[in-house]
C-alpha positions in Angstrom: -48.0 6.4 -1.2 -46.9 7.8 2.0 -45.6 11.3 3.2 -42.1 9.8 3.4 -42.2 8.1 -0.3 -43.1 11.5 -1.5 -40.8 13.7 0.1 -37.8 10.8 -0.8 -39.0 11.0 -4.4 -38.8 14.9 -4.1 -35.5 15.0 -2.9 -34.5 12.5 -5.4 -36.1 15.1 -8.0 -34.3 18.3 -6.6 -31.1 16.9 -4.7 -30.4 14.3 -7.2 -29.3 16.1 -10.3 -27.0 18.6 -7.8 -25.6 15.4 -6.2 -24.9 13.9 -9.6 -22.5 16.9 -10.5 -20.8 17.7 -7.6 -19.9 13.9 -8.0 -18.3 14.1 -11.3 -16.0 16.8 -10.0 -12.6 16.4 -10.4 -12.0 18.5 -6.8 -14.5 17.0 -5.1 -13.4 13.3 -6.2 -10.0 14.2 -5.2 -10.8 15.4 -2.1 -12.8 12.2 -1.1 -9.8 10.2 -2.2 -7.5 12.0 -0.3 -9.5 11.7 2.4 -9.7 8.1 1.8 -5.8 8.0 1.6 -5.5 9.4 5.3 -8.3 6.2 6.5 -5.8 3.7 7.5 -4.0 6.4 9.8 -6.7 7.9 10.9 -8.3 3.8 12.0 -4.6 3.3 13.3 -4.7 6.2 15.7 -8.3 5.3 16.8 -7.0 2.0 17.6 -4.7 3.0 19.7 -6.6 5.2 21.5 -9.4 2.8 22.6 -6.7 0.1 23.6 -4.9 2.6 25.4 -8.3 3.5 27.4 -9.8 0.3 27.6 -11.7 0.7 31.1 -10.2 -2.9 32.7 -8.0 -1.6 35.7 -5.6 -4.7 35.4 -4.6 -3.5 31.7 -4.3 0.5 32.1 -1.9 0.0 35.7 -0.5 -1.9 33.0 0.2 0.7 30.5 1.0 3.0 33.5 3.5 1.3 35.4 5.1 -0.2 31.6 5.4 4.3 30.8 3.3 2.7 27.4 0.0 4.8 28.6 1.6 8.2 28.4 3.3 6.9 24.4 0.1 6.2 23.3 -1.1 9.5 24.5 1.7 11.2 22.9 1.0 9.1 19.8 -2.3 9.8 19.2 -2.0 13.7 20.4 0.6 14.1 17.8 -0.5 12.2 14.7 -4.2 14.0 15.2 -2.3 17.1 15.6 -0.8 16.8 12.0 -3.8 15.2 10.7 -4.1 17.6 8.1 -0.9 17.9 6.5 -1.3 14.3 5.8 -4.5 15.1 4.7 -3.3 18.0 2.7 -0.6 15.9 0.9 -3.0 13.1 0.0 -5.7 15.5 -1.6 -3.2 16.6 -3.6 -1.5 13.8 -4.8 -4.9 12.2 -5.1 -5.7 15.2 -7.7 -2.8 14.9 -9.8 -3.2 11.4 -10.6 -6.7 12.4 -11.4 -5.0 14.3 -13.9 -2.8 11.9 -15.2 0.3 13.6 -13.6 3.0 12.0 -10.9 1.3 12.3 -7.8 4.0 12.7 -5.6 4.8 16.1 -7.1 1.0 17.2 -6.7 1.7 16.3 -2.9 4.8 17.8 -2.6 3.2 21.4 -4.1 0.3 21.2 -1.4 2.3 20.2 0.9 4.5 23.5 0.4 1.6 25.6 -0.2 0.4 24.4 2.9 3.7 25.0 4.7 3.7 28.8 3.0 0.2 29.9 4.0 0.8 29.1 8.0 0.3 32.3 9.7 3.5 33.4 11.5 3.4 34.8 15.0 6.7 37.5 15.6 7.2 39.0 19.4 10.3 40.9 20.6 11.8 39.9 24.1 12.7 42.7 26.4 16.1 42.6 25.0 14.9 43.9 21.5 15.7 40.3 20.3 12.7 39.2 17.5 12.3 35.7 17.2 9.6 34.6 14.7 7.7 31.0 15.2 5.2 29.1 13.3 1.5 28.8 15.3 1.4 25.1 14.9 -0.5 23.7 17.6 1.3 20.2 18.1 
């Protein structure tokens, strides 16, 4: 037996058990699945990224002269920009089907807890006028 069969049959012996019950969580599960919710957009975006920046000069004057380059751009700045309220909404409706609930409801709660706990930035012009914004950086 080698160094590497022993130290995989250690880890198995320490690591194992501890992986074993952070896998039967019902938070972590829904946090994978919710994560696995967001897959198909997050692959989506991806795609459209690489086509967008394929290297072949024919295909990006292409995109440039067509105004599609700068879309995609937008595209993919903005849907990675609100990556995680998506990925917000899916954890949680991902949890309350775990618990046997309507899910959309679940998503709808995060999603509004979510909305609540974004830090507000307030500033007063010189003309005493306070305006009050979110810090969402889109």
């Amino acid at each position: 037996m080698n160094f590497f069969d022993k130290f995989q049959n250690g880890l198995e012996k320490v690591v194992g058990p501890f992986a074993t019950a952070v896998g039967k969580s019902k938070y972590i599960q829904a946090l994978t699945k919710g994560f696995m919710y967001s897959m198909p957009l997050t692959l989506g975006v991806a795609l459209i990224a690489v086509l967008a920046n394929l290297p072949i000069e024919p295909w990006t004057q292409f995109l440039k002269n067509t105004g599609m380059y700068s879309t995609a751009l937008e595209v993919v700045s903005l849907t990675l920009s609100l990556l995680a309220v998506y990925v917000v909404g899916a954890i949680g409706y991902a949890y309350t089907k775990k618990e046997n609930e309507k899910g959309i409801i679940g998503a709808i709660i995060a999603l509004a807890s979510f909305i609540v706990l974004i830090p507000v930035q307030r500033f007063t012009t010189e003309q005493g006028k306070v305006f009050q914004h979110l810090l969402l950086v889109i």
